[in-house]
C-alpha positions as CSV (number, residue, x, y, z in Angstrom):
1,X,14.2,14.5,21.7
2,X,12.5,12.4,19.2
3,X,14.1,9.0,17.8
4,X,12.7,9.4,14.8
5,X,15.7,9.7,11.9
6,X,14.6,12.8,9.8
7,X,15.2,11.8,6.4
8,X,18.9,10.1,6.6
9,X,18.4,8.1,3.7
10,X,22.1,7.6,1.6
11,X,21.5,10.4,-1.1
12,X,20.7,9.5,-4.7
13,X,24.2,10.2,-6.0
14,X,25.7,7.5,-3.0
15,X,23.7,4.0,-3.9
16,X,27.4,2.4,-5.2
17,X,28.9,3.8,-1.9
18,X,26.2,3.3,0.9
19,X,28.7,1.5,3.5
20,X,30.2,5.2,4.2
21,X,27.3,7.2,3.1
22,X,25.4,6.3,6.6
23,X,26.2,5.2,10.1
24,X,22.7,4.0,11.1
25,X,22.1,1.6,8.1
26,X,24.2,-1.6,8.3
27,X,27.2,-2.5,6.3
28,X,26.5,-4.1,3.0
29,X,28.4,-4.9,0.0
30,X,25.4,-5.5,-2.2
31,X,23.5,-2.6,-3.9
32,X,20.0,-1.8,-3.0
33,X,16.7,-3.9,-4.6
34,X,14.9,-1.8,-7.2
35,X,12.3,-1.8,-4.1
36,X,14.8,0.0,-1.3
37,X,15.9,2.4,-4.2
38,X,12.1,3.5,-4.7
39,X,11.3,3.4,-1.1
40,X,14.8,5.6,-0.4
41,X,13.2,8.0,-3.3
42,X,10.2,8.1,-2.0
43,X,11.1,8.7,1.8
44,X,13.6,11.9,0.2
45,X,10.7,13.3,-2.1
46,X,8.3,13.3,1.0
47,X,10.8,14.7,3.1
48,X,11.5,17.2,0.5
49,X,7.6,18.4,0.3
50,X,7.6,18.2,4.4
51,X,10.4,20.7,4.1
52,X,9.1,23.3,0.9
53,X,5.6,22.8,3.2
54,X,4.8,26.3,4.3
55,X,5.8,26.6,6.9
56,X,7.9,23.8,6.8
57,X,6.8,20.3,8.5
58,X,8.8,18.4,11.0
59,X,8.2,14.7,10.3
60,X,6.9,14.3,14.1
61,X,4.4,16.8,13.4
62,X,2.8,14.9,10.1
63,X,0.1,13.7,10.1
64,X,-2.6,11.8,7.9
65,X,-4.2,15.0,6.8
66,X,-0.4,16.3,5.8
67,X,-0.4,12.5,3.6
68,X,-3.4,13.7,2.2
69,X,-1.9,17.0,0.9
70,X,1.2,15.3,-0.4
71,X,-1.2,12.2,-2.6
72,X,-3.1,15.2,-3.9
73,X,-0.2,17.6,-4.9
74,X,1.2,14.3,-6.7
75,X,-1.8,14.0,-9.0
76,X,-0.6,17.0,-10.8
77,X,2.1,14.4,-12.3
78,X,-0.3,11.8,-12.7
79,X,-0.5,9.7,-16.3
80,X,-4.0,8.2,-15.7
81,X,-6.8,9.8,-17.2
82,X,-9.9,10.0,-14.7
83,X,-12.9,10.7,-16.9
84,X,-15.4,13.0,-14.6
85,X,-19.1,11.9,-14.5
86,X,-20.4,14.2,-17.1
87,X,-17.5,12.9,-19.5
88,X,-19.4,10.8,-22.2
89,X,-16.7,8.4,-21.8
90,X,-17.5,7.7,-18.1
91,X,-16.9,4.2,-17.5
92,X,-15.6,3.6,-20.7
93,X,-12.3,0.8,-20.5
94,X,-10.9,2.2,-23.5
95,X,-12.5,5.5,-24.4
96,X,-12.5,5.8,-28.9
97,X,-11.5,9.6,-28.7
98,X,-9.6,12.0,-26.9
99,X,-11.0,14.2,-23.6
100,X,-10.5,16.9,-21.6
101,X,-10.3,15.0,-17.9
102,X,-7.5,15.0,-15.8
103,X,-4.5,13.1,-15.4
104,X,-4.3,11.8,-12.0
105,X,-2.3,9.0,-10.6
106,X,-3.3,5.4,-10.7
107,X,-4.7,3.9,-7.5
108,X,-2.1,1.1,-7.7
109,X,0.9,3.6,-7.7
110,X,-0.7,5.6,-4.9
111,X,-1.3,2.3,-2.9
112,X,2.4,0.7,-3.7
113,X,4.2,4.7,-2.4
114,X,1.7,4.8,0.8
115,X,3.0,1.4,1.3
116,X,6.5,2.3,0.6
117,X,6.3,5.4,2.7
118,X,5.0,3.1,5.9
119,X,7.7,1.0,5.4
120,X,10.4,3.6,5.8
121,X,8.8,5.4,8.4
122,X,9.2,2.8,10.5
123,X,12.3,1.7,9.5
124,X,13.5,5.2,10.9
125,X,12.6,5.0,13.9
126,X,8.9,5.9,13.9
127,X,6.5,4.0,16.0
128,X,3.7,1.6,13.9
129,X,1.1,3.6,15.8
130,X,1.8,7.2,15.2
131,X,2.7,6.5,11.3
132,X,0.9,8.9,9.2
133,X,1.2,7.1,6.2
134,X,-1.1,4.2,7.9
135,X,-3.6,6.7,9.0
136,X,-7.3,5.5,8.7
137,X,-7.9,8.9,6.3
138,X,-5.2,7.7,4.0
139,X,-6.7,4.4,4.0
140,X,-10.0,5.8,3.5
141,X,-8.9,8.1,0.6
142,X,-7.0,5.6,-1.0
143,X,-10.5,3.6,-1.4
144,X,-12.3,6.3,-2.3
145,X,-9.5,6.6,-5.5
146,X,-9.6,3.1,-6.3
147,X,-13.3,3.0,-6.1
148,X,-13.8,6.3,-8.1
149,X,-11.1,5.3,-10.5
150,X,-13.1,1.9,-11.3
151,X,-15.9,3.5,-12.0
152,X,-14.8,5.9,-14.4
153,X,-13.5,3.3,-16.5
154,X,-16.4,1.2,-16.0
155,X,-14.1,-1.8,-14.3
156,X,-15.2,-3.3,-10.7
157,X,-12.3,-4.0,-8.1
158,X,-14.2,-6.8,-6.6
159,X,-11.8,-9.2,-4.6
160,X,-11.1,-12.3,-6.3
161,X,-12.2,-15.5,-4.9
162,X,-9.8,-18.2,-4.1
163,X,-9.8,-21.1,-6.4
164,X,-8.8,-24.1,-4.7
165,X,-6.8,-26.3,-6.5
166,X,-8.2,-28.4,-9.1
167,X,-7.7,-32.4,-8.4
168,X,-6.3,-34.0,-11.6
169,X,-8.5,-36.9,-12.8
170,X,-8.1,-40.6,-12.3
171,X,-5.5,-42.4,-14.3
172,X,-6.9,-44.5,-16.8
173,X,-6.1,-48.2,-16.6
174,X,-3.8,-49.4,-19.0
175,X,-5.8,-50.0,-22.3
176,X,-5.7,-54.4,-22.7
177,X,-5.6,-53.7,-26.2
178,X,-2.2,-51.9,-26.6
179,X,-0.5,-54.8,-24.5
180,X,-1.5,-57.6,-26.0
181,X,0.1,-56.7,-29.7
């Protein structure tokens, strides 16, 4: 039998109530960060596509290529606009009229629920080295988003170099002129 917990997060109607709502997460008399709520969301709505999957998924059958499936179905609900090459508002910033690209979702929001997903993958009982959701593909296509995503609106993702801290300048001597009055 696999350890892995399918999908036991406290339902959505239960965050007030989580001390009875599951006996593998730990008492607590504090609600959930606006972090653990998205990551509990996220875990349900993936479990939810593993289950409508035809045919349906078990979670220790996924696999990067079934991550893949799921960050491309969630484009459809996407609110960034992705201008293709032949757009004449490829690599625009801030394009002066409306097109006909596609919504897609951001890179960032892709990146933040892969990292999300990871996260509570492992926190239910999934191993660090058979996590789908830390896959070399998904890391791969999440790059090729960011990357593709930059250049249709014509900003670089370079990383930013450190700056080390700036030393503040020498204290003036006291000015004679000021004390002698």
């Amino acid at each position: 039998m696999n350890p892995l917990q399918e999908f036991d997060f406290p339902s959505s109607n239960a965050t007030s109530n989580l001390t009875s709502s599951s006996s593998s997460s730990p008492p607590s008399s504090t609600t959930l960060s606006r972090y653990e709520n998205q990551k509990r969301r996220d875990w349900n709505t993936f479990g939810q596509y593993l289950r409508n999957h035809r045919p349906p998924l078990s979670l220790s059958r996924c696999s990067g290529a079934h991550v893949l499936e799921f960050l491309r179905y969630l484009d459809q609900f996407g609110k960034t606009k992705v201008h293709n090459q032949l757009c004449p508002f490829f690599g625009h910033p801030n394009p002066p009229a409306p097109c006909p690209c596609p919504l897609r979702q951001a890179w960032g929001s892709l990146d933040a629920l892969v990292g999300r997903l990871r996260a509570a993958f492992e926190e239910n009982g999934g191993k660090p080295e058979t996590n789908p959701f830390g896959a070399r593909a998904v890391r791969l296509y999440l790059r090729e988003v960011r990357d593709s995503q930059a250049k249709a609106r014509g900003i670089s993702y370079q990383k930013k170099k450190r700056k080390r801290p700036q030393e503040p300048p020498p204290a003036l001597p006291p000015s004679s002129s000021a004390s002698n009055q």
